[in-house]
C-alpha positions, 0 to 999 in steps of 0.5 A: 195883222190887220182887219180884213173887211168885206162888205154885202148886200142884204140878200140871204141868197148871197150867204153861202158866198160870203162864207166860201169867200171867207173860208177860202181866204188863205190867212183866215183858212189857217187860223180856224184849221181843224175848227172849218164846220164851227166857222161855217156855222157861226158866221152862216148863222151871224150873217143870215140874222143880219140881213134877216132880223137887222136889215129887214132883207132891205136891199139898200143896207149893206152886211159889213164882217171883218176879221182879224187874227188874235194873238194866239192865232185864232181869229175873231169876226164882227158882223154888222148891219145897218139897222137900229139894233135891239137890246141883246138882254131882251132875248129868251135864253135859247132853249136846248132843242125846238125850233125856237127863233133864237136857234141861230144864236144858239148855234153861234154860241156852241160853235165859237168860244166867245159871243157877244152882241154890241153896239145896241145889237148891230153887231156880233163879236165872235171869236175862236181860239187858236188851234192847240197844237200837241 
């Protein structure tokens, strides 16, 4: 299947509409089945750190996420945004409990099966698995 892209503008207010617009797409909606909250989660998170802490809320900058479905029919998201980027090895490892500033990157990680930071931090890879069936 091919990749799905759609672009925002840096405003956390349009956050919850990204993530509705998403979730309500009938082909992404099958592949996270049983999975919607940890979706929900991870890309709110994914989103608000790249209009907040990558774009600044610099209204000028765009959000870009695209999907696509894997293989094993689960999908995978990149978010990017349109700042300069950081070096994901100079974060602080996430601390268990607190209100610590990398919280939402603890969140995406407990709530996807994969999460990595590329392109020097402009964008963050996350991928689900696809539903096991029994």
């Amino acid at each position: 299947m091919p990749p799905d892209e759609i672009a925002m503008e840096s405003r956390l207010s349009l956050v919850p509409a990204m993530v509705e617009k998403l979730r309500s797409n009938p082909e992404l909606r099958s592949r996270i089945e049983g999975r919607e909250t940890a979706f929900c989660i991870a890309i709110s998170e994914a989103l608000a750190n790249a209009v907040i802490q990558g774009n600044r809320n610099q209204l000028a900058r765009k959000v870009n996420v695209r999907w696509t479905g894997e293989p094993d029919g689960g999908p995978s998201i990149l978010v990017r945004d349109e700042a300069t980027g950081f070096n994901p090895g100079d974060m602080a490892t996430p601390k268990v409990t607190g209100g610590d500033r990398n919280r939402g990157i603890r969140l995406m990680r407990s709530s996807m099966d994969d999460v990595q930071f590329r392109n020097d931090g402009t964008e963050v890879y996350m991928r689900t698995n696809g539903r096991q069936r029994p």
